[in-house]
C-alpha positions, -999 to +999 in steps of 0.1 A: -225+049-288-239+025-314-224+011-343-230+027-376-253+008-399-227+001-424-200-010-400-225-033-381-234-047-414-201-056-421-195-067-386-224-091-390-211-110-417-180-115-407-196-128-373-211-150-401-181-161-422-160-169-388-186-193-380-194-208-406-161-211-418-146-228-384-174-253-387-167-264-424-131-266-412-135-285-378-155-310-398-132-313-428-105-321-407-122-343-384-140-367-416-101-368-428-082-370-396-102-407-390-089-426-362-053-435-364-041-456-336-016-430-318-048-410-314-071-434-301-076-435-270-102-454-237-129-421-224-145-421-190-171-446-196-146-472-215-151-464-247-128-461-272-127-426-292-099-408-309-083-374-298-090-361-334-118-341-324-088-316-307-070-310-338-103-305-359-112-277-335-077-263-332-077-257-370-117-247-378-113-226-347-079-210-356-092-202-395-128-186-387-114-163-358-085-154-382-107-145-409-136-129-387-109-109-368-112-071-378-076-062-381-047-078-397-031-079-360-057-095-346-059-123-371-024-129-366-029-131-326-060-153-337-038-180-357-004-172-333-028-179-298-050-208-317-025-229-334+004-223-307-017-237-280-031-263-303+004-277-313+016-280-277-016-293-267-013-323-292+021-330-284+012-334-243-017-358-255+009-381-279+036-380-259+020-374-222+004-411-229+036-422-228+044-445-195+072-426-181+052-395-187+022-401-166+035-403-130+040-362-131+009-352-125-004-311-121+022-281-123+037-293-086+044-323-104+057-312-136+078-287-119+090-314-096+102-336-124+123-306-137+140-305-103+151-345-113+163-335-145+129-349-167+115-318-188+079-338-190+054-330-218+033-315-193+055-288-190+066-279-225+027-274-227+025-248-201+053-230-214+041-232-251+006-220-242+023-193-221+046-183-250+016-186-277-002-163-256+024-136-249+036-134-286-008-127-294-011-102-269+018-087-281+005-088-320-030-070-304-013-045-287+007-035-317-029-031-337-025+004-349-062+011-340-053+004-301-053+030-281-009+032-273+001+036-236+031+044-220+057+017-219+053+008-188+016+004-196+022-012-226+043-043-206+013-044-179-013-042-207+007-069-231+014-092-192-023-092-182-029-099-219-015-130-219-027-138-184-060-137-201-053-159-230-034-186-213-058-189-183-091-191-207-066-225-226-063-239-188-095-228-180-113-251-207-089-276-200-101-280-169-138-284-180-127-313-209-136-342-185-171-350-198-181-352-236-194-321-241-185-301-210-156-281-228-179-271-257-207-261-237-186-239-211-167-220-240-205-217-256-215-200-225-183-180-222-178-169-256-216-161-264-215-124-248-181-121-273-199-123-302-218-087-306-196-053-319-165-056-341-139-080-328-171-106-324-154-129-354-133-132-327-151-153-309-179-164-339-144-186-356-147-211-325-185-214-315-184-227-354-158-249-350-171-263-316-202-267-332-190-288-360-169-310-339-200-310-306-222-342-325-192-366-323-178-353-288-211-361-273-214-392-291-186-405-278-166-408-310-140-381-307-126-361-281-110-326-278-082-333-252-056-310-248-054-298-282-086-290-288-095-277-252-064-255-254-064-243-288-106-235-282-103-216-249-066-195-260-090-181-290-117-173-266-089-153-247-078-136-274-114-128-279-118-111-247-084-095-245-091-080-280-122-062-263-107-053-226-085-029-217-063-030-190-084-029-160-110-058-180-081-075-185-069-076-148-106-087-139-113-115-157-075-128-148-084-125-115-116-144-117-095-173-140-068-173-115-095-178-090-112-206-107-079-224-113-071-225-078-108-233-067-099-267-094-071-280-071-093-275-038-132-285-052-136-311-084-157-292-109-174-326-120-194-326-081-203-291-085-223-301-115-238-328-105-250-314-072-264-281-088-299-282-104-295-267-139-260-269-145-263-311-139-293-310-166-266-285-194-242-307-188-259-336-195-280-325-227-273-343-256-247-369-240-256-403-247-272-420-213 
């Protein structure tokens, strides 16, 4: 069934707002933000570029899904899954460029630090973005407009929830090795969010992304872990707002697939060796 006129009308503009209001943020906060030497930091080609970009599309990303969102609840999972993941994500890209901090490298070696004693910043990043995550898919499953389960269906639906949220933050993650790449593979992911009600959902960070894409591709900021996590946990909460249980359990399995795929195949020769996903994944970067 369709939505009513009225209610699509108001859907669309909030689409709207969300949008246009994470890109006036993301590029507020990246003119101010500057380049201040903690943040700075040598890309893949040699170039230097600060890790502003990240925090920029944490916070225009966080505020145009918040105010997009169509219930109180899920602005609050919105703000709770976007800033949460965000904060942890900065704090892994300060003081993960710390010398003692790189040798762990990967969960296995994060988790393998912990056995010596050394809680690395690695780690309080997986367990932030997990917590962020849990404490939105709680906040969405308490939305009095979701349909209520039993308890034990509530815990499975609130679980895979969470899955969802914290595997789209990795997810992107994983694709922030290119200027560009992240932005582009949340674009293509979060596009198909966008129509019915929860689309401000997703509308908050395509804005953002899109305010902060220009100096990612030009080489003059980068999203890192703050920006790659904060974008894709938003995304989550985008399509966790829109599944049910059984959606939910699907798309974690095909995120839980991809992460494992990660540590097996490098995503970067995949690209390069497929026609049409080399030519996206090169459009706009500087040669």
């Amino acid at each position: 069934m369709s939505e009513p006129a009225s209610s699509s009308s108001g859907s669309n503009a909030r689409r709207l707002l969300s949008f246009a209001l994470g890109t006036a943020v993301g590029r507020a906060v990246l003119r101010r933000a500057g380049s201040p030497e903690l943040l700075r930091r040598t890309n893949f080609r040699g170039r230097e570029v600060t890790l502003a970009g990240g925090p920029a599309l944490a916070a225009g990303a966080s505020v145009g899904a918040a105010a997009g969102a169509p219930t109180p609840a899920a602005a609050a999972a919105a703000l709770t899954a976007g800033l949460g993941a965000g904060a942890v994500g900065l704090y892994d890209d300060v003081v993960g460029a710390r010398p003692e901090q790189k040798a762990a490298k990967g969960l296995k070696g994060h988790l393998a630090a912990l056995r010596e004693g050394r809680v690395t910043s690695g780690l309080v990043k997986v367990a932030g973005v997990g917590a962020a995550g849990l404490a939105a898919s709680a906040l969405l499953a308490a939305d009095p407009g979701r349909r209520r389960a039993s308890r034990t269906g509530l815990v499975a639906d609130v679980l895979l929830g969470a899955g969802v949220i914290a595997g789209t933050a990795n997810l992107l993650n994983l694709f922030d090795l290119r200027p560009g790449r992240a932005i582009k593979a949340g674009a293509l992911l979060g596009a198909p969010l966008m129509p019915g009600r929860a689309g401000g959902l997703a509308a908050g960070p395509l804005g953002a992304a899109a305010g902060v894409l220009p100096d990612d591709l030009g080489e003059r900021a980068m999203l890192g872990d703050c920006g790659a996590n904060a974008y894709g946990a938003l995304l989550g909460v985008a399509i966790a707002a829109r599944t049910g249980p059984a959606g939910r359990a699907a798309v974690l399995a095909g995120l839980v697939a991809l992460t494992a795929a990660s540590e097996k195949v490098s995503f970067t020769q995949v690209i390069q060796s497929t026609p049409g996903l080399r030519e996206l994944d090169a459009l706009g970067r500087r040669p």
